[in-house]
C-alpha positions, 0 to 999 in steps of 0.5 A: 763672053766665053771668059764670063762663062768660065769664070762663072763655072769656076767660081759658081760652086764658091757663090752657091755654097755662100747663098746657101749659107745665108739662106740657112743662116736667116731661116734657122736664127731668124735676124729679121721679122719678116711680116709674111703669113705663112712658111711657103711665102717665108721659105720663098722670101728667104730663097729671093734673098739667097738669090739676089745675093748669088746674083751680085756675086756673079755681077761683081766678080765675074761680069764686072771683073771681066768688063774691067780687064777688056778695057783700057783703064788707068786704074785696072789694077785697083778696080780688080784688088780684092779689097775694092771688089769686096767693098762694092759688093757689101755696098750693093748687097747691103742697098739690095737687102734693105730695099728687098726686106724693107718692101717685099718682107715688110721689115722695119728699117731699124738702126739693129737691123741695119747693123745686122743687115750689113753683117751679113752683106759683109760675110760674101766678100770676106767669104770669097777673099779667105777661098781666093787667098787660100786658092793663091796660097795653094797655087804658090806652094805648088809652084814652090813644089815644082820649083824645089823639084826642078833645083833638086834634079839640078843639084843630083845632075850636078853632083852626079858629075862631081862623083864622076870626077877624081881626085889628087890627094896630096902628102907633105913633100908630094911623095906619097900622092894618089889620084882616086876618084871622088865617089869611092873615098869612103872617110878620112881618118886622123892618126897622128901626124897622119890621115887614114884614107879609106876608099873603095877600088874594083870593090875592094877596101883599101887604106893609104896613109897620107902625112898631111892634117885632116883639115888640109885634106878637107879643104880639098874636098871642099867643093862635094858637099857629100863629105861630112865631118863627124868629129875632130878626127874624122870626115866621112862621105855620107853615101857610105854611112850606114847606121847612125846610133847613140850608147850612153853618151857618145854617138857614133857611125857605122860605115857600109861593107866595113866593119868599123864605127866612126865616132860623132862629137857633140860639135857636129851632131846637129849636121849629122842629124840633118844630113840624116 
């Protein structure tokens, strides 16, 4: 019994509302000929027909869905579809308005009005599916927002630890080799059979030349997504990018607390842009 009653709190606003609809509906276009003498007993006859279709609503989707889920029924599953649910009520609301039209509004039982009846008796369930599956399309992109929320936590937690992490980049013959930590490399620069290391240390700017190949020093730094490259001569740690700007036809990055712009190839500008 509780459950009936918080379903029905739940979904009562979504009946009254469909009622409504077609109390008005059926007073403002008149489908009918309703054969009742003056506008008191026609405004009565419109609301014994708003509340009888309340009335099935609340039976189909709250007192039957309920019954259905206390029991043991092979079937549960396809007696609660939506579809099946819909179907008996259209079923009971169209039996309920031709005998209700038919013996209190005094209204023939014509092939039209047959039609127009069921028009109607198919408008709550259709009126119910489309709110329930916008409520369901609701639920999953919130369901999607916390998840997304959860991955990116994950995803910063994971690349907190890779900045905390340092790093050996190596020159041909092993001579020249330094060890620096992942979050203060700022870019690497071609220059000829060279890379430009640019990396932050105790706030200062510094510059190490590598005799090495830019692709060999990114491939090390592979696993941190946060190093991007920008053009065939260049790979830059996002963090530091500053401004990204375009003059005429070419692209180009300015870096934090340097004085230096760093150019970006067509090749690489869709990356950029989506970095950015």
């Amino acid at each position: 019994m509780h459950q009936i009653s918080d379903n029905l709190r739940e979904r009562f606003r979504l009946f009254l509302g469909i009622s409504l609809g077609i109390f008005l509906f059926v007073l403002f276009f008149e489908p009918f000929s309703v054969f009742l003498p003056d506008l008191k007993n026609r405004l009565a006859f419109l609301v014994g027909l708003s509340v009888i279709i309340l009335f099935l609503m609340v039976l189909v989707y709250v007192v039957f869905t309920q019954v259905i889920l206390v029991t043991s029924l092979a079937l549960k599953e396809w007696f609660l579809s939506s579809y099946v649910k819909g179907f008996i009520l259209t079923v009971l609301i169209t039996i309920a308005l031709a005998f209700y039209l038919r013996f209190v509004g005094e209204t023939e039982m014509s092939f039209f009005n047959f039609l127009k009846i069921l028009f109607i008796s198919l408008f709550p369930a259709v009126a119910i599916s489309l709110h329930d599956s916008i409520e369901n399309l609701k639920r999953h992109n919130e369901e999607l927002i916390a998840e997304m929320g959860k991955t990116r936590l994950q995803v910063e937690k994971y690349e907190e630890n890779l900045l905390a992490r340092s790093i050996e980049l190596s020159s041909v013959g092993a001579k020249d080799n330094f060890r620096v930590a992942v979050a203060d490399i700022i870019c690497l620069v071609s220059a000829d059979n060279y890379v430009e290391v640019i990396y932050r240390k105790d706030e200062q700017y510094e510059k190490k030349l590598l005799r090495n190949t830019l692709k060999g020093l990114q491939q090390l730094l592979a696993p941190y997504s946060f190093f991007l490259r920008i053009h065939r001569t260049c790979v830059v740690n996002i963090h530091f990018i500053d401004q990204f700007r375009k003059t005429f036809n070419s692209y180009w990055v300015s870096l934090k607390g340097l004085d230096r712009k760093l150019p970006v190839s067509r090749q690489y500008l869709l990356k950029v842009r989506e970095v950015l």
